[in-house]
PyMOL Python script that loads the backbone (N, CA, C, O; Angstrom):
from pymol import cmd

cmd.read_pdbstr("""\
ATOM      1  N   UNK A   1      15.016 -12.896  38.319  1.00  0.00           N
ATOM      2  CA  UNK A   1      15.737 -13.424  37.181  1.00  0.00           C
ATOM      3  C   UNK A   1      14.876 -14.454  36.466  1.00  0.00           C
ATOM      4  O   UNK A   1      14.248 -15.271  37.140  1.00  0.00           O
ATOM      5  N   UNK A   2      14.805 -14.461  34.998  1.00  0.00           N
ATOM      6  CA  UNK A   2      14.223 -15.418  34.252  1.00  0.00           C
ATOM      7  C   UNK A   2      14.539 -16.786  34.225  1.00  0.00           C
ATOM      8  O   UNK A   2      15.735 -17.040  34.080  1.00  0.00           O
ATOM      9  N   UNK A   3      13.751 -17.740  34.331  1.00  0.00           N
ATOM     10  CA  UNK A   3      13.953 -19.081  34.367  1.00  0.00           C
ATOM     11  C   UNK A   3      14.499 -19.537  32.883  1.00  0.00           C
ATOM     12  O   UNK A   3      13.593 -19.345  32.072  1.00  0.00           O
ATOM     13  N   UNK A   4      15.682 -20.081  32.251  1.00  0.00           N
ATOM     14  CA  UNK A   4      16.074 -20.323  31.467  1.00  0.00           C
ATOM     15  C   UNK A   4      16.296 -21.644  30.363  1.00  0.00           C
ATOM     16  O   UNK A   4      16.826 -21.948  29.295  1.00  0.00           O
ATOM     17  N   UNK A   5      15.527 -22.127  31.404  1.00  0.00           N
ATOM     18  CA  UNK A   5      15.072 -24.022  31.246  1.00  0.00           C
ATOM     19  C   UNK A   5      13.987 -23.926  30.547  1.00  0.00           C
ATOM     20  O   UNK A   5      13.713 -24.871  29.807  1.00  0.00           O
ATOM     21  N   UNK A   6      13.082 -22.746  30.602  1.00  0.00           N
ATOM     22  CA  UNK A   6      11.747 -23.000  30.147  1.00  0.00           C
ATOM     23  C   UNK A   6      11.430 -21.933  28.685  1.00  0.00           C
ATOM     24  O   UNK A   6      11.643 -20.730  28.533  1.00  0.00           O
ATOM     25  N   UNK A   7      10.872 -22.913  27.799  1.00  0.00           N
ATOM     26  CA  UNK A   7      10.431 -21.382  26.778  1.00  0.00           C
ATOM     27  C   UNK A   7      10.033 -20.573  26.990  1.00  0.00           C
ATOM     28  O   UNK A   7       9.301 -20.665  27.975  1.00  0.00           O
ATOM     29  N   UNK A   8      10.114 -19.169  26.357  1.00  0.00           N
ATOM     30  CA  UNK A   8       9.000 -18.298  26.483  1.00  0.00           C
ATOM     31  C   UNK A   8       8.653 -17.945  25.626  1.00  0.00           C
ATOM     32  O   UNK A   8       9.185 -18.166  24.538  1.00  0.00           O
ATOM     33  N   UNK A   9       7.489 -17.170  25.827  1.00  0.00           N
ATOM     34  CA  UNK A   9       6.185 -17.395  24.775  1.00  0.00           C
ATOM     35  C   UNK A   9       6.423 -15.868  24.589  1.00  0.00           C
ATOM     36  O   UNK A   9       7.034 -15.264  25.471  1.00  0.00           O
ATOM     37  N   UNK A  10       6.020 -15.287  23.608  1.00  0.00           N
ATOM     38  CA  UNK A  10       5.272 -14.284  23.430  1.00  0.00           C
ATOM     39  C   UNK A  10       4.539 -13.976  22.250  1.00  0.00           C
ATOM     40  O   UNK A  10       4.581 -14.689  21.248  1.00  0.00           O
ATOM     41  N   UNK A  11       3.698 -12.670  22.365  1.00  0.00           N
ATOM     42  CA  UNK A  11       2.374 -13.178  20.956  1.00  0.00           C
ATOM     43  C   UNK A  11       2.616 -11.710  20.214  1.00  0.00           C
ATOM     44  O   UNK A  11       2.775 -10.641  20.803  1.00  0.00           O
ATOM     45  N   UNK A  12       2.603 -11.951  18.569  1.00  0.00           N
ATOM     46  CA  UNK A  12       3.260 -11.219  17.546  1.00  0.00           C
ATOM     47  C   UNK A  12       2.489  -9.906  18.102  1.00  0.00           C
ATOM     48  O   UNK A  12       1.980 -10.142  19.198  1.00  0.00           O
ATOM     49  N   UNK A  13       2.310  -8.848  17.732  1.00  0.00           N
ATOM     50  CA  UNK A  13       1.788  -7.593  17.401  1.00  0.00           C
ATOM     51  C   UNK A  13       1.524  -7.384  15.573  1.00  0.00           C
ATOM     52  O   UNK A  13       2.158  -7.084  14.562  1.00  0.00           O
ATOM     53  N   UNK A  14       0.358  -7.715  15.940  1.00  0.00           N
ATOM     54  CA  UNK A  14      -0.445  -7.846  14.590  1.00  0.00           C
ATOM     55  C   UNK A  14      -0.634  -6.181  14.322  1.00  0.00           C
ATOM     56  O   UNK A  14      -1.094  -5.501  15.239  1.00  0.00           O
ATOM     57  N   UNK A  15      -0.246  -5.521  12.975  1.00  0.00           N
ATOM     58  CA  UNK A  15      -0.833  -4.421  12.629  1.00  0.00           C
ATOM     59  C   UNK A  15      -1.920  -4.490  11.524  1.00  0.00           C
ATOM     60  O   UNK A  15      -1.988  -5.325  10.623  1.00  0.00           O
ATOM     61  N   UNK A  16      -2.551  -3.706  11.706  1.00  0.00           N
ATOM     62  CA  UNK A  16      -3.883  -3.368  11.057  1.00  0.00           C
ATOM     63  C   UNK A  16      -4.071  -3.413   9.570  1.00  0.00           C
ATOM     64  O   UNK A  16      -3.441  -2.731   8.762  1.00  0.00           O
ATOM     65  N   UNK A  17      -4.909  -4.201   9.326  1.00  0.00           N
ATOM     66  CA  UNK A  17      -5.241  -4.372   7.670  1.00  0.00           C
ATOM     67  C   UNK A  17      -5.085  -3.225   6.950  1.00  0.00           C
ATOM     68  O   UNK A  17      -6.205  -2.718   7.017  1.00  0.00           O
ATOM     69  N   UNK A  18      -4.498  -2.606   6.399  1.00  0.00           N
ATOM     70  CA  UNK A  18      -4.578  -1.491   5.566  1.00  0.00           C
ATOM     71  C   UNK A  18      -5.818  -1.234   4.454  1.00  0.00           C
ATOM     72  O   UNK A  18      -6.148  -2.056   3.600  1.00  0.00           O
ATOM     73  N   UNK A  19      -6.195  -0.420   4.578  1.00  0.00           N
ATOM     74  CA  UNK A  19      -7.291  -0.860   3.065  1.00  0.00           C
ATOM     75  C   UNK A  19      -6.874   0.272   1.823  1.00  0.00           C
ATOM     76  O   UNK A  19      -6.479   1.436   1.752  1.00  0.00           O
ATOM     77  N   UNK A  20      -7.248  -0.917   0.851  1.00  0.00           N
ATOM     78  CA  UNK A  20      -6.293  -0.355  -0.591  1.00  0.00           C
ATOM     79  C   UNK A  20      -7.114   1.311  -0.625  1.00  0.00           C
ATOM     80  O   UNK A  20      -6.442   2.331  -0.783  1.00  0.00           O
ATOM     81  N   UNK A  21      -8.031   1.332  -0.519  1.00  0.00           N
ATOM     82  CA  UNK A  21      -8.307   2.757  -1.257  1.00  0.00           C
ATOM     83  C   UNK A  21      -7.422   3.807  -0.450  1.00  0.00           C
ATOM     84  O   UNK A  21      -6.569   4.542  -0.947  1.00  0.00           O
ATOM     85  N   UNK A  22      -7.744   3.743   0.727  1.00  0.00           N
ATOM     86  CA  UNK A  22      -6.759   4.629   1.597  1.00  0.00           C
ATOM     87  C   UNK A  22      -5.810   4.550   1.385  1.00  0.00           C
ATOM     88  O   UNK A  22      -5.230   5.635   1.434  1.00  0.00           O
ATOM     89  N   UNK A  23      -5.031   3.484   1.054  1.00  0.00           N
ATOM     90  CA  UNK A  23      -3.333   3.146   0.714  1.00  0.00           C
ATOM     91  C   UNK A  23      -3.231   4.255  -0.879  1.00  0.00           C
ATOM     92  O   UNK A  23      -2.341   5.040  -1.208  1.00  0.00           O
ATOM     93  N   UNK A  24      -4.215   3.979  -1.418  1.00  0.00           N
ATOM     94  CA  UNK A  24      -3.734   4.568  -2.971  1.00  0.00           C
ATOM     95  C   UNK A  24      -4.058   6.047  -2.956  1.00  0.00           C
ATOM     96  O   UNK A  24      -3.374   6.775  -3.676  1.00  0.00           O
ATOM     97  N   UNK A  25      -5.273   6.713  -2.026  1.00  0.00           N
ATOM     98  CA  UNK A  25      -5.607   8.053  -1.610  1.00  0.00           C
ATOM     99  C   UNK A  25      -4.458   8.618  -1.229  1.00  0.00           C
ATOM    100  O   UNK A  25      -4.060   9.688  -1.690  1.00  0.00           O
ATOM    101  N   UNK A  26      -3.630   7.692  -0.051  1.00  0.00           N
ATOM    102  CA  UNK A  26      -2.144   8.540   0.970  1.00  0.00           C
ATOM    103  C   UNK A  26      -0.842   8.663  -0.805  1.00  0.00           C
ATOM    104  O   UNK A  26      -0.140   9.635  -1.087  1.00  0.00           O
ATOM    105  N   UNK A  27      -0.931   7.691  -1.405  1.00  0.00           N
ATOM    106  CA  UNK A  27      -0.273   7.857  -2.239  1.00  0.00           C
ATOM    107  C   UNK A  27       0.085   8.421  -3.338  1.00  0.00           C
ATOM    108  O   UNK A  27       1.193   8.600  -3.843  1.00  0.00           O
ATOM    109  N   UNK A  28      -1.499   8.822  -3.824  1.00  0.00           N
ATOM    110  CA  UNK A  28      -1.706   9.807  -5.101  1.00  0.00           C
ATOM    111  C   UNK A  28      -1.593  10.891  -4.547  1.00  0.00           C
ATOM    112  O   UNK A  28      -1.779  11.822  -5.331  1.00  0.00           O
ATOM    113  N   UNK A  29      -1.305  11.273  -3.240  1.00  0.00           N
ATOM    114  CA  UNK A  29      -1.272  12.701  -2.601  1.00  0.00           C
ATOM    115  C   UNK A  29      -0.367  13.025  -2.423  1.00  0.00           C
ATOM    116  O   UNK A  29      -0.048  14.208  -2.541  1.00  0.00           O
ATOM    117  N   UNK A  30       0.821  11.613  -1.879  1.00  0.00           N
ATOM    118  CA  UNK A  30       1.812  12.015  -2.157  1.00  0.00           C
ATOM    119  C   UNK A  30       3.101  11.947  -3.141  1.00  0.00           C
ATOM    120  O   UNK A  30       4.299  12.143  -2.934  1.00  0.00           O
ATOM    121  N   UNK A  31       2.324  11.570  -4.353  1.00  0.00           N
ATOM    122  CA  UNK A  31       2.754  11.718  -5.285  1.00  0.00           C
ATOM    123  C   UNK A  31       2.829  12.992  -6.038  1.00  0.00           C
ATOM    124  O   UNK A  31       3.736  13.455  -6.729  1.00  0.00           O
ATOM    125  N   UNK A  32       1.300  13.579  -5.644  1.00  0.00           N
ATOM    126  CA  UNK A  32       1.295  14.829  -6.258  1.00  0.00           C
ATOM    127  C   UNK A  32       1.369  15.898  -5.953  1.00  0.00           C
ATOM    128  O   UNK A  32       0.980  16.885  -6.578  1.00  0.00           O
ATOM    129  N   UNK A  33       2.055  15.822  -4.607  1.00  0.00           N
ATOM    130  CA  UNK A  33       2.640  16.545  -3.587  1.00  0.00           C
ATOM    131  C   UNK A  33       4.334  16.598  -3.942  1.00  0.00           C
ATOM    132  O   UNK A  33       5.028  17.574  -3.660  1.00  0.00           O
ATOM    133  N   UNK A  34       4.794  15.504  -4.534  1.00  0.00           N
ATOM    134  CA  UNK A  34       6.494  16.032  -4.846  1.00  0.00           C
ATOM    135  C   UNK A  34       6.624  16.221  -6.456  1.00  0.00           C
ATOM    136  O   UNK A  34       7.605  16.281  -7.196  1.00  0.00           O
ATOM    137  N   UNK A  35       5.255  16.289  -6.683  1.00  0.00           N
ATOM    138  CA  UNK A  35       5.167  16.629  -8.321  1.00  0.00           C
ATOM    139  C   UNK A  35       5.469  15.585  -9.458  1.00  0.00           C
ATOM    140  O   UNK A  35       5.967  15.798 -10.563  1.00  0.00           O
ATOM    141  N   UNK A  36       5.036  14.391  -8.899  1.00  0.00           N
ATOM    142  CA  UNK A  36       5.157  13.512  -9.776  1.00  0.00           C
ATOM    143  C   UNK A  36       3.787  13.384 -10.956  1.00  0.00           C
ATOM    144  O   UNK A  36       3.188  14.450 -11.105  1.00  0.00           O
ATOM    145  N   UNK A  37       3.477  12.684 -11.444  1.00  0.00           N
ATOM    146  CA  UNK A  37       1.844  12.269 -12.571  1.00  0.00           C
ATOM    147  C   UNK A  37       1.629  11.118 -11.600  1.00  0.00           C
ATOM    148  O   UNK A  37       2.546  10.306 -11.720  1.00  0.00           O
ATOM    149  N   UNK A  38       0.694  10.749 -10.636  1.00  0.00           N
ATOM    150  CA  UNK A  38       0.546   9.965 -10.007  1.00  0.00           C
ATOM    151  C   UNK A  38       0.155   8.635 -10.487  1.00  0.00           C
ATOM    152  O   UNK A  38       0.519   7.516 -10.125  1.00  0.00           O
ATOM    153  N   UNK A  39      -1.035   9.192 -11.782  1.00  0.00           N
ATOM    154  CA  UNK A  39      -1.547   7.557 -12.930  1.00  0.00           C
ATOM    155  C   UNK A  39      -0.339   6.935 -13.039  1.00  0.00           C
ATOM    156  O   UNK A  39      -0.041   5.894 -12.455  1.00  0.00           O
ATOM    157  N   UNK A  40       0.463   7.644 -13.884  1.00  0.00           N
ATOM    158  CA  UNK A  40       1.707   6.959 -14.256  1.00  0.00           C
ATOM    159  C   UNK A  40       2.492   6.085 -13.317  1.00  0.00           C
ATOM    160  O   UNK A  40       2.645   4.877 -13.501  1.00  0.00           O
ATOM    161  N   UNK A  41       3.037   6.836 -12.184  1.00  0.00           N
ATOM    162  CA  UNK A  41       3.544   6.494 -11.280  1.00  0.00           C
ATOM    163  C   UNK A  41       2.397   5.410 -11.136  1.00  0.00           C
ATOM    164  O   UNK A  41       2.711   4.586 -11.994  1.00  0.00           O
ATOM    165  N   UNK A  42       1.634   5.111 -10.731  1.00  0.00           N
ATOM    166  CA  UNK A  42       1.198   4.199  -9.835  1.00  0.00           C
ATOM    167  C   UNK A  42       1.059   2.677 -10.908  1.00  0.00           C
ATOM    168  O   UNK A  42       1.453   1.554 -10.592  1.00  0.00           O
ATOM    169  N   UNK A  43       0.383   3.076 -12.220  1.00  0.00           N
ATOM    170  CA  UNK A  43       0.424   2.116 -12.914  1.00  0.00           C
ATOM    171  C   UNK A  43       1.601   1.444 -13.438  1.00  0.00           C
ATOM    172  O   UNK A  43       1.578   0.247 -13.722  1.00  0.00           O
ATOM    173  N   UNK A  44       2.729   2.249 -13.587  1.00  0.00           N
ATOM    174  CA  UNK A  44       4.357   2.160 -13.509  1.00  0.00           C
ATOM    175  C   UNK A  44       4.774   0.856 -12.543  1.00  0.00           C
ATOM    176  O   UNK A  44       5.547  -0.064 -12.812  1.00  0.00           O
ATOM    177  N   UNK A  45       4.143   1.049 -11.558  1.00  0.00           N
ATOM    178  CA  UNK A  45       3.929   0.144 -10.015  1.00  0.00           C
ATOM    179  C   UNK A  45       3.426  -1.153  -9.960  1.00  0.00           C
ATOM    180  O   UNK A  45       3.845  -2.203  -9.472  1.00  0.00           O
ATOM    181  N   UNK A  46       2.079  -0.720 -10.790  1.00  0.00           N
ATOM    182  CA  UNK A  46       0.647  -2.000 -10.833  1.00  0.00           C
ATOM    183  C   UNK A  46       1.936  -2.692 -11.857  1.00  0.00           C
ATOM    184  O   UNK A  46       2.604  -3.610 -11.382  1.00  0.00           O
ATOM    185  N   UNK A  47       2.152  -2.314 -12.918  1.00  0.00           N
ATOM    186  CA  UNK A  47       2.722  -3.052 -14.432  1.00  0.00           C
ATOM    187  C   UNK A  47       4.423  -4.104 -13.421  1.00  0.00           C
ATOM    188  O   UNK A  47       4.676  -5.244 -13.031  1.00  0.00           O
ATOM    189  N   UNK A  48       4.752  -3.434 -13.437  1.00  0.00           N
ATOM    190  CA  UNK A  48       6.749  -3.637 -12.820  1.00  0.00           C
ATOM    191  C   UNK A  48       6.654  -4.508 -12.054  1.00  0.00           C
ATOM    192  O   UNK A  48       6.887  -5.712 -12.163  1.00  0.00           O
ATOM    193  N   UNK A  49       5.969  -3.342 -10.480  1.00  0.00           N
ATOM    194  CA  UNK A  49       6.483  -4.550  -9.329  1.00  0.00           C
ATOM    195  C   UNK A  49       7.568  -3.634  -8.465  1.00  0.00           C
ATOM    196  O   UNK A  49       7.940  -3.816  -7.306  1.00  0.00           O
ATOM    197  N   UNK A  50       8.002  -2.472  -9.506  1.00  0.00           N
ATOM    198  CA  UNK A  50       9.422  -1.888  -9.090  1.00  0.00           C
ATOM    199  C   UNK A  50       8.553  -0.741  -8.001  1.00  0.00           C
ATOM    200  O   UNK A  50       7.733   0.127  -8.297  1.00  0.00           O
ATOM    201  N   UNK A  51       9.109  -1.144  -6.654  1.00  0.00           N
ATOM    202  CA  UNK A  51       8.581   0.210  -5.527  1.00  0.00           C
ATOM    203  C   UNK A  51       9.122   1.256  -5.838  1.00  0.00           C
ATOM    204  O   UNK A  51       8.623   2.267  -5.346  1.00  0.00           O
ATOM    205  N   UNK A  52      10.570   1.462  -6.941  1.00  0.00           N
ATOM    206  CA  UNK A  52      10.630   2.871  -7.246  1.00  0.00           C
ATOM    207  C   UNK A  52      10.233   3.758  -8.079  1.00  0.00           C
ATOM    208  O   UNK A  52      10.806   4.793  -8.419  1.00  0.00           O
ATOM    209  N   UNK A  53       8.869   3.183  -8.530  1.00  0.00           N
ATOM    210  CA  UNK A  53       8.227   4.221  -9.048  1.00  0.00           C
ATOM    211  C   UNK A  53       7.334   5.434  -8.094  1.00  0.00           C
ATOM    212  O   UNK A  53       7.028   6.606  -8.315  1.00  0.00           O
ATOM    213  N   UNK A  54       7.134   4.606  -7.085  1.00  0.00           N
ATOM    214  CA  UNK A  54       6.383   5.269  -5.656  1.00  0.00           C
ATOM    215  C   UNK A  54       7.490   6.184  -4.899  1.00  0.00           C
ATOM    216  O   UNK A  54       8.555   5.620  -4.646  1.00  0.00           O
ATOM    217  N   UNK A  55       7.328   7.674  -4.474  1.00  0.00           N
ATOM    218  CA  UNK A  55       7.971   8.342  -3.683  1.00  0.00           C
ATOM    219  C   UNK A  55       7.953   7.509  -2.146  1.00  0.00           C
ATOM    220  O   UNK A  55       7.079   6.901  -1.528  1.00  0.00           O
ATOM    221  N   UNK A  56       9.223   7.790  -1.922  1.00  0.00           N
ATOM    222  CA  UNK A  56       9.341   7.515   0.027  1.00  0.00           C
ATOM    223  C   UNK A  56       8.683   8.543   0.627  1.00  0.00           C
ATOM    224  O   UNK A  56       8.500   8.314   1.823  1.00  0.00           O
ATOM    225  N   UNK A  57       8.192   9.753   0.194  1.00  0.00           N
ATOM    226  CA  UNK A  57       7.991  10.792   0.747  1.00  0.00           C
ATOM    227  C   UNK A  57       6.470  10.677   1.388  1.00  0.00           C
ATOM    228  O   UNK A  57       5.533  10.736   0.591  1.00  0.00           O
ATOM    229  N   UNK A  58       6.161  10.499   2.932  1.00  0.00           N
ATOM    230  CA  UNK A  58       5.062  10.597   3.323  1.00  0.00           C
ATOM    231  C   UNK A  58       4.827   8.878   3.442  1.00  0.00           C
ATOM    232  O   UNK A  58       3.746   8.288   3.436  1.00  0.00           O
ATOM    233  N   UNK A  59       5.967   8.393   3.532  1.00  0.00           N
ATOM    234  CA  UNK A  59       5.998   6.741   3.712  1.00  0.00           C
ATOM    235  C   UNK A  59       4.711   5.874   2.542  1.00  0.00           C
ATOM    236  O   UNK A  59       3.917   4.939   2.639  1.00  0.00           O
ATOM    237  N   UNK A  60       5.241   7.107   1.225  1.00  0.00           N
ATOM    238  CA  UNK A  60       4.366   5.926   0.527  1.00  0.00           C
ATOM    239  C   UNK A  60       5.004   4.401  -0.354  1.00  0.00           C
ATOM    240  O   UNK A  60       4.590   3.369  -0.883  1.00  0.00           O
ATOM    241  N   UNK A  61       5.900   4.920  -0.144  1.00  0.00           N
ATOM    242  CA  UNK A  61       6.557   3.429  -0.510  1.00  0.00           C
ATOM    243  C   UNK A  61       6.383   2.383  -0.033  1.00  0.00           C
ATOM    244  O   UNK A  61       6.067   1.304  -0.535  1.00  0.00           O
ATOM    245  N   UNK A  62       6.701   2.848   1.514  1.00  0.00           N
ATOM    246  CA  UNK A  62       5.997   1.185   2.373  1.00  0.00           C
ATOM    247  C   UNK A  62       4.468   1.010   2.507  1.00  0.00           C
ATOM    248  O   UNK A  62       4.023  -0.126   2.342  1.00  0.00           O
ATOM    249  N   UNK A  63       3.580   2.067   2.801  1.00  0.00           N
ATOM    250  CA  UNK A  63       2.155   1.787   2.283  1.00  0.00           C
ATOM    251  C   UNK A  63       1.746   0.712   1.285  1.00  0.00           C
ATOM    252  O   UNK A  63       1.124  -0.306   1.590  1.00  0.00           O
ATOM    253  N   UNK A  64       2.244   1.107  -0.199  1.00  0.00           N
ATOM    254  CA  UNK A  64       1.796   0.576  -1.198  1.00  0.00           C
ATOM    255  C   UNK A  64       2.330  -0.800  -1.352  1.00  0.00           C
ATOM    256  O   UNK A  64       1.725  -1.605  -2.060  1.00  0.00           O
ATOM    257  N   UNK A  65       3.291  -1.083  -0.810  1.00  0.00           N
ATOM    258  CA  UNK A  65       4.351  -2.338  -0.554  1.00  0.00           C
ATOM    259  C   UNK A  65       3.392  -3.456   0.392  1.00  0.00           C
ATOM    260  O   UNK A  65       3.489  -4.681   0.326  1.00  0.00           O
ATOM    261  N   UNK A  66       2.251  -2.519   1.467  1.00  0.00           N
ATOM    262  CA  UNK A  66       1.393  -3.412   2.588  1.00  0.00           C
ATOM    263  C   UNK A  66       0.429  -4.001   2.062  1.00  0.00           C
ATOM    264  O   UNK A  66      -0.345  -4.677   2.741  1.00  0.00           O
ATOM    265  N   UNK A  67       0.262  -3.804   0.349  1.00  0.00           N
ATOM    266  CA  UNK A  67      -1.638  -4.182  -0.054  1.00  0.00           C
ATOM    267  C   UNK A  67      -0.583  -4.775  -1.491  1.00  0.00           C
ATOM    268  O   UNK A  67       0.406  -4.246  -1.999  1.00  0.00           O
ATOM    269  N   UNK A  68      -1.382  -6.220  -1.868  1.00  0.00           N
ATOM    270  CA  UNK A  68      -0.846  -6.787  -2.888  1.00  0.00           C
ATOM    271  C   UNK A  68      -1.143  -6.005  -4.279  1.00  0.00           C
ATOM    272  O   UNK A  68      -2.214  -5.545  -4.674  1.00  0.00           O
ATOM    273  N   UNK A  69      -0.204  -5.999  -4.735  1.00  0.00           N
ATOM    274  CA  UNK A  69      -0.732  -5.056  -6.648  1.00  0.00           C
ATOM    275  C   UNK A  69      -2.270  -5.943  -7.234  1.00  0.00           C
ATOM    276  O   UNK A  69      -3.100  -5.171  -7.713  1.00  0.00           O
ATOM    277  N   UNK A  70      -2.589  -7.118  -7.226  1.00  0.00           N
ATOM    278  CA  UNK A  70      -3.657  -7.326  -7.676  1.00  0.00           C
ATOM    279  C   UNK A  70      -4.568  -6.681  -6.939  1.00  0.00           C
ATOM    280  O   UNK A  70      -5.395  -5.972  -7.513  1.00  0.00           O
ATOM    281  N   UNK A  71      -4.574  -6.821  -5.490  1.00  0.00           N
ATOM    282  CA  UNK A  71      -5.545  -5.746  -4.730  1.00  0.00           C
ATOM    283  C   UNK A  71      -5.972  -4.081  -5.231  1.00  0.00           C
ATOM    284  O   UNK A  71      -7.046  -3.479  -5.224  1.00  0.00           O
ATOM    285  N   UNK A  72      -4.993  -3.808  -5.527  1.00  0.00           N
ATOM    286  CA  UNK A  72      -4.865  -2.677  -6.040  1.00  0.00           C
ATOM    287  C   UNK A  72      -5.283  -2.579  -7.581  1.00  0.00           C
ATOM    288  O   UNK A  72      -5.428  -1.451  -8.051  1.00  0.00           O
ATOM    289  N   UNK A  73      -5.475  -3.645  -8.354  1.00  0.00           N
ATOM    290  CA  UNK A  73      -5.921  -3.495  -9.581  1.00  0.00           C
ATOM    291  C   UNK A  73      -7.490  -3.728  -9.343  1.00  0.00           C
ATOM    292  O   UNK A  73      -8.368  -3.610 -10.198  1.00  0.00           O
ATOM    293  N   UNK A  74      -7.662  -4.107  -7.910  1.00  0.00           N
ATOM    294  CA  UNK A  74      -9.164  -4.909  -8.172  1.00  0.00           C
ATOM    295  C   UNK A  74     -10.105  -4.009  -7.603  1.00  0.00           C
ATOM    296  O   UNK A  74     -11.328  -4.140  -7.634  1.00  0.00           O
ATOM    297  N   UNK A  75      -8.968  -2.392  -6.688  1.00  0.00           N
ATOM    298  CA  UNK A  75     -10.443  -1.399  -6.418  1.00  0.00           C
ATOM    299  C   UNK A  75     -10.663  -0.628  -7.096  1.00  0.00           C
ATOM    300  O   UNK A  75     -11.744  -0.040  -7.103  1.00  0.00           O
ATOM    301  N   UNK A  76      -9.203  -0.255  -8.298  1.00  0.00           N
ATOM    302  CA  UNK A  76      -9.352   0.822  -9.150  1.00  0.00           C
ATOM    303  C   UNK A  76     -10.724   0.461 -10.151  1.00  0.00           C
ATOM    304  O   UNK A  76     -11.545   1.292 -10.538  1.00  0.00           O
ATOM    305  N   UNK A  77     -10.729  -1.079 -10.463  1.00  0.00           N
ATOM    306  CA  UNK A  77     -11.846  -1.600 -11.333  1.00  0.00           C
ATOM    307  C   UNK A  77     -12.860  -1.500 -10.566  1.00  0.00           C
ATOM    308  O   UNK A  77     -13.763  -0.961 -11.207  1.00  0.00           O
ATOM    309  N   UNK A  78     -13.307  -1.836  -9.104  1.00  0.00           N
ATOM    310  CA  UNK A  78     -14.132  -1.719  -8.565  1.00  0.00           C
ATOM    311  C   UNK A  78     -14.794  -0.418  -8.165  1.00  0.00           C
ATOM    312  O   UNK A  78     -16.008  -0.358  -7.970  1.00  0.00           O
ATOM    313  N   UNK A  79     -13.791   0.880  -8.013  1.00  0.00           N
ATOM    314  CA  UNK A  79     -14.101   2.327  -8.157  1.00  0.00           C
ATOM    315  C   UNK A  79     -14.750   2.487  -9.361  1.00  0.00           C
ATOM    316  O   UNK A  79     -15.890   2.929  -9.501  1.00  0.00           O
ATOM    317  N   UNK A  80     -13.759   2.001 -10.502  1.00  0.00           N
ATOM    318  CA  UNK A  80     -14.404   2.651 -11.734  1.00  0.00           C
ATOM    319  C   UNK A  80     -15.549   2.043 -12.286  1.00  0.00           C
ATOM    320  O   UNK A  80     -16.212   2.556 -13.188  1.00  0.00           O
ATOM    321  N   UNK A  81     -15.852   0.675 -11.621  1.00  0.00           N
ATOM    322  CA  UNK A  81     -17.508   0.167 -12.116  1.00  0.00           C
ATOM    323  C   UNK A  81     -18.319   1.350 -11.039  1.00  0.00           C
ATOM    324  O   UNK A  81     -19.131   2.185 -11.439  1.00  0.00           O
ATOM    325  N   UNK A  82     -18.076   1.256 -10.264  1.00  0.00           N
ATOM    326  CA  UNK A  82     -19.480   1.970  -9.223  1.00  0.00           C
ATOM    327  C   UNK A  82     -19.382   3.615  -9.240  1.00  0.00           C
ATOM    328  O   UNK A  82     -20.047   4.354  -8.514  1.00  0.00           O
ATOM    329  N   UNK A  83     -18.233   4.112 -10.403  1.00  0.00           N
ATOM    330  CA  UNK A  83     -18.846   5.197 -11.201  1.00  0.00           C
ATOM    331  C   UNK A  83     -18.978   5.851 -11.858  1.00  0.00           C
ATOM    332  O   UNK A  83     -19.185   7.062 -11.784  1.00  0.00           O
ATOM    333  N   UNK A  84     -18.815   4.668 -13.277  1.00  0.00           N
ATOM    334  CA  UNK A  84     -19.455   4.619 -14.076  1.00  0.00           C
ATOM    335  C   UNK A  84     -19.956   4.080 -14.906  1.00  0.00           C
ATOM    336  O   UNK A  84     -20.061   4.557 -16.036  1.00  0.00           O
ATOM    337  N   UNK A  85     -20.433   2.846 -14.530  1.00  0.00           N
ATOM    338  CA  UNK A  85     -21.421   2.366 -14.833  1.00  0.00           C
ATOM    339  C   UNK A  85     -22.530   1.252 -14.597  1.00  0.00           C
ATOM    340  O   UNK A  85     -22.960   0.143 -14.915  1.00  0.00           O
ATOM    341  N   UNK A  86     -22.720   2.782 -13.516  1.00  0.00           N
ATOM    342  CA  UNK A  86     -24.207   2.327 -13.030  1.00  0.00           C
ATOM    343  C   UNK A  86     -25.401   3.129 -12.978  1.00  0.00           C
ATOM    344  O   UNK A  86     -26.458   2.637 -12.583  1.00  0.00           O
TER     345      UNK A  86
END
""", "prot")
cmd.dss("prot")
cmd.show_as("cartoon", "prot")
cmd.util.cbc("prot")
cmd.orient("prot")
C-alpha cells in the first residue's frame, strides 16, 4: 500500500517535436485525399486560426494544431526561397 503522507512524484511524458514540413506534407495529403484544394485550405488556416478549415481525417487537425501558424508561415517561405531562388 502507498504511503499517503508523502508526495509523489512523477515525470511528464514528453512527445516528440513535430516538424512543420512533415506536419504540412501529412496534411496536404490529407487534404487531398478527401478532396479538398489543400493551398486554400491551409492558408484559410495560416490567415483565421480556425482548425476547421483542416480535415480530421488522418488526424490532421490535431497535427497542424502541434506546430505554431507562424512556424508554418516560416517553412513555406523557407521552402520557397531554397527553390527558387537560388
Amino acid at each position: 500500500m502507498q504511503d499517503l503522507n508523502n508526495t509523489q512524484f512523477f515525470k511528464a511524458v514528453k512527445e516528440p517535436e513535430a516538424k512543420v514540413a512533415d506536419v504540412l506534407a501529412n496534411v496536404y495529403a490529407a487534404l487531398s485525399e478527401k478532396g479538398y484544394n489543400p493551398t486554400s485550405q491551409i492558408v484559410g488556416y495560416i490567415m483565421s486560426g480556425d482548425p476547421t478549415y483542416i480535415t480530421s481525417y488522418n488526424n490532421a487537425r490535431s497535427l497542424i494544431m502541434k506546430v505554431e501558424r507562424d512556424e508554418i508561415v516560416e517553412e513555406i517561405f523557407r521552402s520557397y526561397v531554397e527553390n527558387n531562388l537560388k
